[in-house]
TORKOL-4160 file (C-alpha; in steps of 0.2 Angstrom, whole numbers, padded with zeros to 4 digits, m for minus):
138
<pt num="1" X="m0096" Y="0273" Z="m0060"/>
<pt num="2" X="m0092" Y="0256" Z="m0059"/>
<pt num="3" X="m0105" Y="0239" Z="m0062"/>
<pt num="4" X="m0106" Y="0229" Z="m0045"/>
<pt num="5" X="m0116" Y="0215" Z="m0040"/>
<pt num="6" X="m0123" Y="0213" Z="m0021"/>
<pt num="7" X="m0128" Y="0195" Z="m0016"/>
<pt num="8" X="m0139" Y="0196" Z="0000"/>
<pt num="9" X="m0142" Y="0178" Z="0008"/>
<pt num="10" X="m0157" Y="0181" Z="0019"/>
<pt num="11" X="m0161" Y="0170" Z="0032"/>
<pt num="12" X="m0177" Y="0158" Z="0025"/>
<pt num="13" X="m0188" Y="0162" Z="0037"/>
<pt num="14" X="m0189" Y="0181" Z="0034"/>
<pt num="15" X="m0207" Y="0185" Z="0026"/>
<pt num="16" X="m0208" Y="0193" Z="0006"/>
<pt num="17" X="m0210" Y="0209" Z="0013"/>
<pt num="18" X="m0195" Y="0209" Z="0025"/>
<pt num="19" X="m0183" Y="0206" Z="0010"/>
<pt num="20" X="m0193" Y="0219" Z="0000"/>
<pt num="21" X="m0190" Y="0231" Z="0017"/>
<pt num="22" X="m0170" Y="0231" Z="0015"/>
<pt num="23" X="m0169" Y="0229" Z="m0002"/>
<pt num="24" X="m0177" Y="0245" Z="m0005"/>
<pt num="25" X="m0168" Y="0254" Z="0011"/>
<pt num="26" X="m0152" Y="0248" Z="0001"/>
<pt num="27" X="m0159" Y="0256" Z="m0017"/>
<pt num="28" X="m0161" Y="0272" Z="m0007"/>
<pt num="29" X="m0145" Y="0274" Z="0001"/>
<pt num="30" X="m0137" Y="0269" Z="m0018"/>
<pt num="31" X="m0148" Y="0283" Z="m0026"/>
<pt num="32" X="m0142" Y="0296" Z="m0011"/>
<pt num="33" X="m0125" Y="0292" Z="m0017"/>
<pt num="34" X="m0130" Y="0295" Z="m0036"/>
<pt num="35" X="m0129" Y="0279" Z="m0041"/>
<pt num="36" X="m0144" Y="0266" Z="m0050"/>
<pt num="37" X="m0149" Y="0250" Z="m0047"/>
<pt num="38" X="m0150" Y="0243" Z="m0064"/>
<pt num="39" X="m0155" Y="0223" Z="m0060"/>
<pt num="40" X="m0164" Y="0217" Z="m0044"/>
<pt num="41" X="m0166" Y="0195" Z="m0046"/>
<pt num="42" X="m0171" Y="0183" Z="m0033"/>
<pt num="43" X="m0163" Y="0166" Z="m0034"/>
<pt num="44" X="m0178" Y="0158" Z="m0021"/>
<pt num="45" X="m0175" Y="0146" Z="m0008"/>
<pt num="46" X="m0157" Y="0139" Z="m0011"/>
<pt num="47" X="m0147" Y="0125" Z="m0001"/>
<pt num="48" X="m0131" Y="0128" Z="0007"/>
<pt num="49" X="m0117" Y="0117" Z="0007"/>
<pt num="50" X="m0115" Y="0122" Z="0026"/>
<pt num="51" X="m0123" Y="0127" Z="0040"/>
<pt num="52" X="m0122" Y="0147" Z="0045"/>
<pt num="53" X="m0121" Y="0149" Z="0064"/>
<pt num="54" X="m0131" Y="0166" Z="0071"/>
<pt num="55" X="m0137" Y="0169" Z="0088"/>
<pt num="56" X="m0154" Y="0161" Z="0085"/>
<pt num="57" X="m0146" Y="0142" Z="0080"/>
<pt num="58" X="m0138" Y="0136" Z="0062"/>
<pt num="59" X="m0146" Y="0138" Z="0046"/>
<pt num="60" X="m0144" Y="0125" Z="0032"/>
<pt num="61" X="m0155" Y="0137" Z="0019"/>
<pt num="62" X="m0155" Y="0154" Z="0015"/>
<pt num="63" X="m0167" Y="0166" Z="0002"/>
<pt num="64" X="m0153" Y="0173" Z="m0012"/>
<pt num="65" X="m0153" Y="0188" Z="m0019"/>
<pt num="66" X="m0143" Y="0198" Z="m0032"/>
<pt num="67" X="m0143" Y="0217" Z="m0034"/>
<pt num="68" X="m0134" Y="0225" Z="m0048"/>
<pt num="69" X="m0130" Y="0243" Z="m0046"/>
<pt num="70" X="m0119" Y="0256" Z="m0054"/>
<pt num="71" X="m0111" Y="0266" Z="m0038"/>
<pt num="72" X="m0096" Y="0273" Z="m0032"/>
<pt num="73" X="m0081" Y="0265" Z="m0029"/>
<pt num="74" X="m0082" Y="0268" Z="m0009"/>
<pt num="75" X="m0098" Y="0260" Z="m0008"/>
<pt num="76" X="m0092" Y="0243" Z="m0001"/>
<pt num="77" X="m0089" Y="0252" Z="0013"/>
<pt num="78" X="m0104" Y="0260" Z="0017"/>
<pt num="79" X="m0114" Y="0244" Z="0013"/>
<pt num="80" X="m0106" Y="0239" Z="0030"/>
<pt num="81" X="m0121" Y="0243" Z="0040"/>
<pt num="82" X="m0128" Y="0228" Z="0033"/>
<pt num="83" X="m0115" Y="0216" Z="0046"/>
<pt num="84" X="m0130" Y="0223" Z="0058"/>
<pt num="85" X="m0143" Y="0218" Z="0048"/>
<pt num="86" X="m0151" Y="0202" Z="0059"/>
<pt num="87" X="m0164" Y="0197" Z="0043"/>
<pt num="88" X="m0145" Y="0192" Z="0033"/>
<pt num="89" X="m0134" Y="0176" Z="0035"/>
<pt num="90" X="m0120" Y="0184" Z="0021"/>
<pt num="91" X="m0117" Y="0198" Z="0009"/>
<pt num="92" X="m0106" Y="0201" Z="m0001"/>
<pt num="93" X="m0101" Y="0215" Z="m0015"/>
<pt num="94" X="m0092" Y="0212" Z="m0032"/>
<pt num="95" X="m0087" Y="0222" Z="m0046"/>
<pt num="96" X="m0088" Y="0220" Z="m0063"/>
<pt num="97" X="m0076" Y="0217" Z="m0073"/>
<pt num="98" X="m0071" Y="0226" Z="m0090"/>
<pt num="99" X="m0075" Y="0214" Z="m0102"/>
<pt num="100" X="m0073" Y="0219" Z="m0120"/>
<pt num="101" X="m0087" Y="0208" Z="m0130"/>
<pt num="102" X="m0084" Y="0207" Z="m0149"/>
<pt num="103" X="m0071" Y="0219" Z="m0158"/>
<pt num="104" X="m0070" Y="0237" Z="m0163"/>
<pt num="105" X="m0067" Y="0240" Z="m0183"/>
<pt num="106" X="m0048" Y="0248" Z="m0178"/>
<pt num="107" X="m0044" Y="0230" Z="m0170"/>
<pt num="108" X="m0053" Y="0220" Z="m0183"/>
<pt num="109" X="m0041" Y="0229" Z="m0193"/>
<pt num="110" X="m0024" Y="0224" Z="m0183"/>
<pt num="111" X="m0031" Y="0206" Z="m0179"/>
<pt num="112" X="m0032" Y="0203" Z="m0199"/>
<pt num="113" X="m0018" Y="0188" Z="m0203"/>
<pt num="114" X="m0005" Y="0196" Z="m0214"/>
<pt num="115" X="0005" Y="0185" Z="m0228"/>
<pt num="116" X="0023" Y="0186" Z="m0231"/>
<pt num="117" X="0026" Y="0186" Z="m0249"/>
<pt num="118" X="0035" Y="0170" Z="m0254"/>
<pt num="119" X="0035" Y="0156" Z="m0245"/>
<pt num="120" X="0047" Y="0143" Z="m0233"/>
<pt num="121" X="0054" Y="0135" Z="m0251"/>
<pt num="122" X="0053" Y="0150" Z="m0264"/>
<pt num="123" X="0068" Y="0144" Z="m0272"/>
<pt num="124" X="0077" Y="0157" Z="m0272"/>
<pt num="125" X="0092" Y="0147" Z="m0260"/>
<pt num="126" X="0099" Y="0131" Z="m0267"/>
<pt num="127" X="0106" Y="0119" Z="m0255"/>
<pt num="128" X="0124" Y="0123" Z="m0262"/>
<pt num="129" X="0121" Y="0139" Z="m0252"/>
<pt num="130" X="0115" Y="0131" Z="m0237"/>
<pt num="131" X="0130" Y="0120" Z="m0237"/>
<pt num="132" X="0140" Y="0134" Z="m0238"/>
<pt num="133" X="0133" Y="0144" Z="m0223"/>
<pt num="134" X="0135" Y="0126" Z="m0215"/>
<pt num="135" X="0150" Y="0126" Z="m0218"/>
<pt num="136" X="0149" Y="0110" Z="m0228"/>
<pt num="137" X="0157" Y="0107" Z="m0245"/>
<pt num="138" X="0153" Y="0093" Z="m0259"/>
């Protein structure tokens, strides 16, 4: 199963246990798909660079919060219940990523540099031999 990341952007006035509220109803709904939630943070009270129109007026702040979860892939769209959710300004779900970190020994062995014998003036060519393939003579 894939790693996502799910940003919530809850309206600032919503209380503690409000946000608590959907974050656990989303956890369940993951865990009756067979996922996990691996990594719940809360970012506070952040600023927006914009106002976020809803039917009860503009909001210039909003309560951030990141969920990371191992889930299917279809779960992107069955998280769309949450467009209903009145308590949330945005959402929005990303997937991770594969990112290697570090090396495994069998490319540590393909990435080591490897000398050619000899080098650019190993004498072995004298320049009456370049002439000649130059097409020059003395």
């Amino acid at each position: 199963m894939p790693l996502y990341d799910c940003m919530l952007l809850f309206k600032p006035i919503i209380r503690k246990e409000g946000l608590i509220e959907l974050v656990a109803r989303i956890g369940k709904h993951v865990y009756s798909r067979n996922g996990v939630l691996t990594e719940i943070k809360s970012f506070g009270k952040v600023e927006l660079g914009y106002g976020i129109r809803k039917l009860d007026g503009r909001h210039y702040q909003g309560q951030l919060m990141q969920i990371t979860m191992m889930a299917t892939p279809n779960m992107n769209k069955e998280l769309h219940y949450l467009n209903k959710e009145d308590k949330l300004l945005r959402w929005l779900l990303v997937k991770h990523r594969d990112i290697k970190i570090g090396q495994s020994e069998r490319e540590d062995h393909y990435s080591e540099p490897r000398f050619i014998s000899g080098s650019v003036d190993d004498g072995s060519s004298t320049d009456e031999d370049d002439d000649n393939i130059l097409g020059l003579s003395r």
